[in-house]
MARTORNU-773706 format. One record per residue (C-alpha): residue number from 1; residue in one letter; x, y, z. Coordinates in steps of 0.5 Angstrom, whole numbers. Layout:
<rec><i>NUM</i><aa>a</aa><px>X</px><py>Y</py><pz>Z</pz></rec>
...
***
This chain:
<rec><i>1</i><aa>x</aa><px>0</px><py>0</py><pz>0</pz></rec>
<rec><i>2</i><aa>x</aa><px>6</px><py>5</py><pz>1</pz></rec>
<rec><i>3</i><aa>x</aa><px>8</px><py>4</py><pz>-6</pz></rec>
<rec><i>4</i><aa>x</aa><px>0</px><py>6</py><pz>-8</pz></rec>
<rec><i>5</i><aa>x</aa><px>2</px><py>11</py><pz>-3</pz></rec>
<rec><i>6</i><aa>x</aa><px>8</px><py>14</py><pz>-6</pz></rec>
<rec><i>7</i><aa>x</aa><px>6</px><py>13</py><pz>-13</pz></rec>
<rec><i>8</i><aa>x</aa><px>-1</px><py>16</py><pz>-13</pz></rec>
<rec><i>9</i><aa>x</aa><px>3</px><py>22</py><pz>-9</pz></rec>
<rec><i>10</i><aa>x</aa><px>10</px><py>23</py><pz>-15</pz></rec>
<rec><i>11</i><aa>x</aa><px>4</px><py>23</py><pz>-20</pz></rec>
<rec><i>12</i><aa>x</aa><px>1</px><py>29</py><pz>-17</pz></rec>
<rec><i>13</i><aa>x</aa><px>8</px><py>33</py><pz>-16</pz></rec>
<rec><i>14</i><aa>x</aa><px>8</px><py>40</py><pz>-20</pz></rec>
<rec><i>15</i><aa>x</aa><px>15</px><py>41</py><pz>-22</pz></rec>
<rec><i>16</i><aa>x</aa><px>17</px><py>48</py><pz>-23</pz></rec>
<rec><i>17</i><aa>x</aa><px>20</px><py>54</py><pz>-20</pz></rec>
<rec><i>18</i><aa>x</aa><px>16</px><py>52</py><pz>-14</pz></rec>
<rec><i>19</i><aa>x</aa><px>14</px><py>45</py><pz>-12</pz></rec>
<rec><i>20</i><aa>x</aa><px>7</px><py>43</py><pz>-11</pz></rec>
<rec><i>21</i><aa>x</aa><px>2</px><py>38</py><pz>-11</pz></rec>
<rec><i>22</i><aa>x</aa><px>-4</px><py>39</py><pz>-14</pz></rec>
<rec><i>23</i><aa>x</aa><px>-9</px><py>35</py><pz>-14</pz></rec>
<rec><i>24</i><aa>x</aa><px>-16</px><py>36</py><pz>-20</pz></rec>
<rec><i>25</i><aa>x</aa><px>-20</px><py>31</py><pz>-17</pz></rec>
<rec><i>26</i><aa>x</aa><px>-21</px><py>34</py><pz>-10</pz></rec>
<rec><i>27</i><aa>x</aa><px>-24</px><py>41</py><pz>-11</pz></rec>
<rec><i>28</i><aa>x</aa><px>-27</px><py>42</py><pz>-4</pz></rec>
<rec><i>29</i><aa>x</aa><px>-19</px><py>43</py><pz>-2</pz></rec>
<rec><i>30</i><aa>x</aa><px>-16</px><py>49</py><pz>-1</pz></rec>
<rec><i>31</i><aa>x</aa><px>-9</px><py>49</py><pz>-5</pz></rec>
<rec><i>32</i><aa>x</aa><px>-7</px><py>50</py><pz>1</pz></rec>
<rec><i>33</i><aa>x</aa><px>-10</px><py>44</py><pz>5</pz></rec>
<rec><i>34</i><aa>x</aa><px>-9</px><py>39</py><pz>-1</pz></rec>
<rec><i>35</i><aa>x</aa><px>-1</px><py>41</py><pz>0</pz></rec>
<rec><i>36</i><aa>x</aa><px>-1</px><py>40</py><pz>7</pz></rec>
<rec><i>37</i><aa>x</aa><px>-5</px><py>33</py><pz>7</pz></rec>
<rec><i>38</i><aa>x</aa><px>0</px><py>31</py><pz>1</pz></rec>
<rec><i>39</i><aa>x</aa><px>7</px><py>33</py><pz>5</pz></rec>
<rec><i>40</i><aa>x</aa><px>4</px><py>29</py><pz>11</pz></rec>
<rec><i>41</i><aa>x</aa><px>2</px><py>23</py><pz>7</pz></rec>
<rec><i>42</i><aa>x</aa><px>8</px><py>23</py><pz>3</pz></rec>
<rec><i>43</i><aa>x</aa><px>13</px><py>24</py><pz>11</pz></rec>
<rec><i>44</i><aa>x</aa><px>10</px><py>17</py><pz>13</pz></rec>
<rec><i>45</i><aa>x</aa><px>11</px><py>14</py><pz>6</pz></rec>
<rec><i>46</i><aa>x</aa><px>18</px><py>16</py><pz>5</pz></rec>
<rec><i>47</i><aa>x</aa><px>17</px><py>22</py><pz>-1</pz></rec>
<rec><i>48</i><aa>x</aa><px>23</px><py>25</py><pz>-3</pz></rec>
<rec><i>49</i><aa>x</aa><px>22</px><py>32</py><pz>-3</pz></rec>
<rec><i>50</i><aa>x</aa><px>28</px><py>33</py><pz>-7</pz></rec>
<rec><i>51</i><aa>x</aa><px>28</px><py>41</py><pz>-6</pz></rec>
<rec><i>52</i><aa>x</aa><px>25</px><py>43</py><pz>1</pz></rec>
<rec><i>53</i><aa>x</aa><px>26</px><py>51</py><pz>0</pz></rec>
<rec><i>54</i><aa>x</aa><px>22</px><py>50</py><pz>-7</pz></rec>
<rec><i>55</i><aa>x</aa><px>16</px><py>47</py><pz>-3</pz></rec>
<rec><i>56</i><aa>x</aa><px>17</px><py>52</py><pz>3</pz></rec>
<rec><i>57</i><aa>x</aa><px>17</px><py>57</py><pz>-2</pz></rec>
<rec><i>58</i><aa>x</aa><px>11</px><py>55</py><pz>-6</pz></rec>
<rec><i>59</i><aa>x</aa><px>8</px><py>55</py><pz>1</pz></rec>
<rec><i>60</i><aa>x</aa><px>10</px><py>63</py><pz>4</pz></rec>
<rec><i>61</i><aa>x</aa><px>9</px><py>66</py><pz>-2</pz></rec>
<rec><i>62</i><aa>x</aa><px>2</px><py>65</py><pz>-1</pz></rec>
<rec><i>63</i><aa>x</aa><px>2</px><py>69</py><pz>5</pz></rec>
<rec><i>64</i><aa>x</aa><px>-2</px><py>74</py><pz>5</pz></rec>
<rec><i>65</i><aa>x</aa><px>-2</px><py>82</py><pz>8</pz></rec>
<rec><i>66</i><aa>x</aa><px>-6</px><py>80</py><pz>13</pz></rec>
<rec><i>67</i><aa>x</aa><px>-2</px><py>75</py><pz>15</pz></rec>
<rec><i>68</i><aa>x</aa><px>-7</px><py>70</py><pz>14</pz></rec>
<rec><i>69</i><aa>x</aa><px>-6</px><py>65</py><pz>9</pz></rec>
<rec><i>70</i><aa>x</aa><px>-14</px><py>65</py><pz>6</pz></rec>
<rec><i>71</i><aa>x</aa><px>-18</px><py>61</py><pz>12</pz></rec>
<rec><i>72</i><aa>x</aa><px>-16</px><py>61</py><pz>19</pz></rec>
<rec><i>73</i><aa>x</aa><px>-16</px><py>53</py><pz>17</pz></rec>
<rec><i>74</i><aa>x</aa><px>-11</px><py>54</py><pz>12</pz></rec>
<rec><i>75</i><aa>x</aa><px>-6</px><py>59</py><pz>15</pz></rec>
<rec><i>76</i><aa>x</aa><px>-5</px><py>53</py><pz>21</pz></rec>
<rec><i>77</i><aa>x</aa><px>-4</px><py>48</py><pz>14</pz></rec>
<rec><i>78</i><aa>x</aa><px>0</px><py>53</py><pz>11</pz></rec>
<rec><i>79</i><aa>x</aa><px>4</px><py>53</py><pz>18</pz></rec>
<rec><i>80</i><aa>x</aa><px>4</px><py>45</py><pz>20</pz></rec>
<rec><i>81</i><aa>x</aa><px>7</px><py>44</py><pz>12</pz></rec>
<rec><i>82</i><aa>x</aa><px>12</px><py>48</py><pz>13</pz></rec>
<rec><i>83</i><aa>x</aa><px>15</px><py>46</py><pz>19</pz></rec>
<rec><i>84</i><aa>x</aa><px>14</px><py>38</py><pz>17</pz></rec>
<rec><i>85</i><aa>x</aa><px>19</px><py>40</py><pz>10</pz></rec>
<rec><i>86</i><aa>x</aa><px>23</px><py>44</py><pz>17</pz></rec>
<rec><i>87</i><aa>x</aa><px>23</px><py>37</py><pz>20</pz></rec>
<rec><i>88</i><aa>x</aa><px>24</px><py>32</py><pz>15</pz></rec>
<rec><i>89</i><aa>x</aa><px>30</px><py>37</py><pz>13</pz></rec>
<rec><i>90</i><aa>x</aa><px>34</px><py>37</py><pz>18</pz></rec>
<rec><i>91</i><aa>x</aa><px>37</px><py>31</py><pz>17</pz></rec>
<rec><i>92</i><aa>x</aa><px>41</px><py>35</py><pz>12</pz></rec>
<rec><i>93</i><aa>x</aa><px>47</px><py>40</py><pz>13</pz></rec>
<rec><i>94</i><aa>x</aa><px>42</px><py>45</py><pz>10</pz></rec>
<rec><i>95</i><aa>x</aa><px>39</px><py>48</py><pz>18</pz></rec>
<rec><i>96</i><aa>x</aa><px>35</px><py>54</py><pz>16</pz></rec>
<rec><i>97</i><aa>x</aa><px>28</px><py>54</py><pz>19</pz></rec>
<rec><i>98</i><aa>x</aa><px>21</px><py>54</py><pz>14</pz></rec>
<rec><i>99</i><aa>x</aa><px>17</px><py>58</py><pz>20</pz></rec>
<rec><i>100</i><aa>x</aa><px>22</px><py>64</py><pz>20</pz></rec>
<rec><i>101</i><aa>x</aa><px>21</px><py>66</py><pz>13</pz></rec>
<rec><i>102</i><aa>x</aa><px>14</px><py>67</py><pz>15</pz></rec>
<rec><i>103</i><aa>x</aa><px>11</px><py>74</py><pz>17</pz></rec>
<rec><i>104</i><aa>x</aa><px>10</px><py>72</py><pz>24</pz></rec>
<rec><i>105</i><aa>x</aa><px>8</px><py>79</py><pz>26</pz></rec>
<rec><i>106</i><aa>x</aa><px>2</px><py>80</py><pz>21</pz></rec>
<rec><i>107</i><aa>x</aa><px>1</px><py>72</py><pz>23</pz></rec>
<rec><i>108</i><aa>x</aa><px>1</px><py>74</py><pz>30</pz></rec>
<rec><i>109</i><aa>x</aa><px>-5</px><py>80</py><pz>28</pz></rec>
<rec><i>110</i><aa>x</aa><px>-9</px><py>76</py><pz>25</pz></rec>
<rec><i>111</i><aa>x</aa><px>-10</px><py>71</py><pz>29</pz></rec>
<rec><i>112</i><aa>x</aa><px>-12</px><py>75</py><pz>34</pz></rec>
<rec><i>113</i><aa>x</aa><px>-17</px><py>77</py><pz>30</pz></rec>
<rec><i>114</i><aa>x</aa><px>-21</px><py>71</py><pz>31</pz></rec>
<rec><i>115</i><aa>x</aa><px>-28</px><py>69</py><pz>33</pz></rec>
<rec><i>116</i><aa>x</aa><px>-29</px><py>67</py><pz>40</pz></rec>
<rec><i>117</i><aa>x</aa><px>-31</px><py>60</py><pz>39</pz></rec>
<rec><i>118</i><aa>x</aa><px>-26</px><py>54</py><pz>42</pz></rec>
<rec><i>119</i><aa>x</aa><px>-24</px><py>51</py><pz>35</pz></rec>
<rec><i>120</i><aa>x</aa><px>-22</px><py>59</py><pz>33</pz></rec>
<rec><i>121</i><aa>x</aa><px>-18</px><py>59</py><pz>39</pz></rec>
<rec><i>122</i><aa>x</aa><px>-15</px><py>53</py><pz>38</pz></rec>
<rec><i>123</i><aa>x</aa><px>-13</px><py>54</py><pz>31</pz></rec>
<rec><i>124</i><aa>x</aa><px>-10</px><py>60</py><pz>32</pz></rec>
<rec><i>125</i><aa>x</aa><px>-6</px><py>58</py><pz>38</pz></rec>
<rec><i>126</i><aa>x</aa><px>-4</px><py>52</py><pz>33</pz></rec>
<rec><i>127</i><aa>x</aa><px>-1</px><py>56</py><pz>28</pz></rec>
<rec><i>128</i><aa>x</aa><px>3</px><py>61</py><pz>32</pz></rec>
<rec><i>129</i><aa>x</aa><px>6</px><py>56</py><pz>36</pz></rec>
<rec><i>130</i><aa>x</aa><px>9</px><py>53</py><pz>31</pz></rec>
<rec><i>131</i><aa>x</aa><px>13</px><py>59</py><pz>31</pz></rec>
<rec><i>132</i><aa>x</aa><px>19</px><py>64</py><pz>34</pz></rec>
<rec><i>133</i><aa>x</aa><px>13</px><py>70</py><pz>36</pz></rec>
<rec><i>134</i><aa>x</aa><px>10</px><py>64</py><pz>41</pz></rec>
<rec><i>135</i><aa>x</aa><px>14</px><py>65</py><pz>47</pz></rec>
<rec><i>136</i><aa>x</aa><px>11</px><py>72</py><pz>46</pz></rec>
<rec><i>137</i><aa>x</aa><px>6</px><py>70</py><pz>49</pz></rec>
<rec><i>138</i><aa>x</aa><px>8</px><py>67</py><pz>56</pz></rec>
<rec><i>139</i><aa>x</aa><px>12</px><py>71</py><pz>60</pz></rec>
<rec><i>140</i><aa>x</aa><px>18</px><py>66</py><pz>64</pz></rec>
<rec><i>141</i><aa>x</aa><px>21</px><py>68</py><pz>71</pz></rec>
<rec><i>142</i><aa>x</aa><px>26</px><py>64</py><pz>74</pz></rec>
<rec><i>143</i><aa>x</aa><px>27</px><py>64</py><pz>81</pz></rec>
<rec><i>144</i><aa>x</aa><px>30</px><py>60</py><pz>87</pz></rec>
<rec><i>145</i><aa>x</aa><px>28</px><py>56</py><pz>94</pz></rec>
<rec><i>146</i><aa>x</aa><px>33</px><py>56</py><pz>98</pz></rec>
<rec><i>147</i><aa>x</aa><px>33</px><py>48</py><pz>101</pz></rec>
<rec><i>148</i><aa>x</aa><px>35</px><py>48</py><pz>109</pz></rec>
<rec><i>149</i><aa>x</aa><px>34</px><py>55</py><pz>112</pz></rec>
<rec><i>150</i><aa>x</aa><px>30</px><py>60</py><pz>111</pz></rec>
<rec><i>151</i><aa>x</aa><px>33</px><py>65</py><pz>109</pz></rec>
<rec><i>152</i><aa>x</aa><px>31</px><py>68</py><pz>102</pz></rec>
<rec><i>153</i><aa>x</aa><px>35</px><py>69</py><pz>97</pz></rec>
<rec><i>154</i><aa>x</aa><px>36</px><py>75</py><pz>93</pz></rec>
<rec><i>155</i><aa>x</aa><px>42</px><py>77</py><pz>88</pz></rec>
<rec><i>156</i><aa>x</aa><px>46</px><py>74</py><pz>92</pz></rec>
<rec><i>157</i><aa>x</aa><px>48</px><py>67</py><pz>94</pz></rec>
<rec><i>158</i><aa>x</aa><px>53</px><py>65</py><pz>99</pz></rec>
<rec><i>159</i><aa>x</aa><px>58</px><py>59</py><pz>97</pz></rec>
<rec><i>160</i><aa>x</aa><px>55</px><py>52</py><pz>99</pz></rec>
<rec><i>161</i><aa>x</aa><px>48</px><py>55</py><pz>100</pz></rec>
<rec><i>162</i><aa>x</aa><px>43</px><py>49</py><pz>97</pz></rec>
<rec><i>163</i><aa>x</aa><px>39</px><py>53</py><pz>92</pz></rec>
<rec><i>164</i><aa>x</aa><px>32</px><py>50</py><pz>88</pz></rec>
<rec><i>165</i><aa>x</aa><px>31</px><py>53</py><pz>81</pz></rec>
<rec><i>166</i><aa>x</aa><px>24</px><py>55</py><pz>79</pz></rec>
<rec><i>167</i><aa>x</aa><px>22</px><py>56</py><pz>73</pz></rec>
<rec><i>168</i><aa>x</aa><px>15</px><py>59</py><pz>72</pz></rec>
<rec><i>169</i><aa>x</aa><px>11</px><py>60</py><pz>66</pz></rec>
<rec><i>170</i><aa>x</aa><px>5</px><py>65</py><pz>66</pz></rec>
<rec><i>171</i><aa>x</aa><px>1</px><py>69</py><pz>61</pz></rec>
<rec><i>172</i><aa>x</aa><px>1</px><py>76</py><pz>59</pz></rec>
<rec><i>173</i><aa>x</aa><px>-5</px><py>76</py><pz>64</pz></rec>
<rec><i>174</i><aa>x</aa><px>-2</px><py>73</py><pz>70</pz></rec>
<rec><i>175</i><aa>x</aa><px>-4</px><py>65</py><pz>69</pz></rec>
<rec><i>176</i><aa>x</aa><px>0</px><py>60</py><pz>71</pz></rec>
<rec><i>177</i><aa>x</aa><px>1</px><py>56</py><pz>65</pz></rec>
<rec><i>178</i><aa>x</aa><px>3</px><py>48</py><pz>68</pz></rec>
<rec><i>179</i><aa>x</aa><px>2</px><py>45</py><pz>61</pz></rec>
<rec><i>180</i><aa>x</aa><px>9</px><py>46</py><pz>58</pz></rec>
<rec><i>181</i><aa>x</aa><px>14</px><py>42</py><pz>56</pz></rec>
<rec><i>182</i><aa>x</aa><px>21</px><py>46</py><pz>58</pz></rec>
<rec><i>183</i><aa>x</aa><px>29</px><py>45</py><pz>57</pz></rec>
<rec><i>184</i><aa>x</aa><px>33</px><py>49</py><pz>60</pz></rec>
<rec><i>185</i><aa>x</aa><px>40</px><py>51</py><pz>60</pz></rec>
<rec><i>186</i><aa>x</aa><px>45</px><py>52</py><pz>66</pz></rec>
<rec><i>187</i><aa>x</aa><px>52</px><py>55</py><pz>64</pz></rec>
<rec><i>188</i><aa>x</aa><px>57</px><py>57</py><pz>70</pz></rec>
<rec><i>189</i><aa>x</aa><px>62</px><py>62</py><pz>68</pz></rec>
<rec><i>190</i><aa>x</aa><px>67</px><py>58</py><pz>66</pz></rec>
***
């Protein structure tokens, strides 16, 4: 069934200055949809995307002024295809990001524009999550707990002083926000 899959998938790529799928007998999607569903189906079964930039660059420059991509549906597709091609790059030397070459201002504009309705919020949250204007949303706070005394700690630590690192992250509006996968970095001065 892969190799249906991936022959089925090869017979729909349009070749050109940019790469695209195009697929005639679906009209209810959106060009964009019918890409995104193509590039997830074609990372499952093992499509060689050749050229990634050409299949991210057929995807940014449909970004329109408002920063949307057509529908609010569509601008999440838009954003999840190019961080899929980003992903399946990444095995290359080449390490330039898909996402970042959007306008993430305009997109941040737009989304905040949407309807009040839980599936609107939800789409909107997806399609600027995948990009670097979602830390903009959370405000992030470190501080420490001292462990075995009650003294506080604040700019200054003495040597041997057990510390515990807490790292919070809240909204802009002041919510605690526990659902977040974090890394952290600790360097020292040497």
């Amino acid at each position: 069934m892969i190799e249906s899959v991936k022959t089925y998938l090869a017979k729909h790529i349009k070749l050109g200055n940019v790469v695209h799928f195009q697929f005639p007998e679906e009209k209810s999607l959106s060009v964009i949809s019918a890409n995104y569903y193509g590039i997830v189906l074609g990372s499952y079964v093992g499509t060689d995307f050749v050229n990634f930039a050409k299949w991210a660059s057929f995807i940014t420059n449909l970004q329109e002024k408002d920063g949307g991509f057509g529908s609010l549906q569509d601008t999440v597709h838009a954003v999840s295809s190019l961080r899929i091609l980003q992903q399946m790059k990444a095995t290359t030397s080449d390490k330039s990001a898909f996402v970042d070459q959007i306008d993430t201002e305009k997109l941040t504009q737009y989304v905040s524009n949407i309807p009040s309705d839980l599936r609107s919020a939800a789409q909107a949250h997806l399609a600027v999550a995948l990009t670097k204007s979602f830390t903009r949303n959370f405000e992030t706070a470190i501080t420490y707990e001292v462990l075995r005394s009650s003294v506080s700690v604040e700019k200054r630590v003495v040597q041997g002083t057990q510390l515990k690192p807490i790292l919070t992250v809240k909204t802009f509006d002041g919510v605690a926000h526990a659902g977040l996968d974090v890394e952290v970095k600790i360097s020292y001065e040497r």
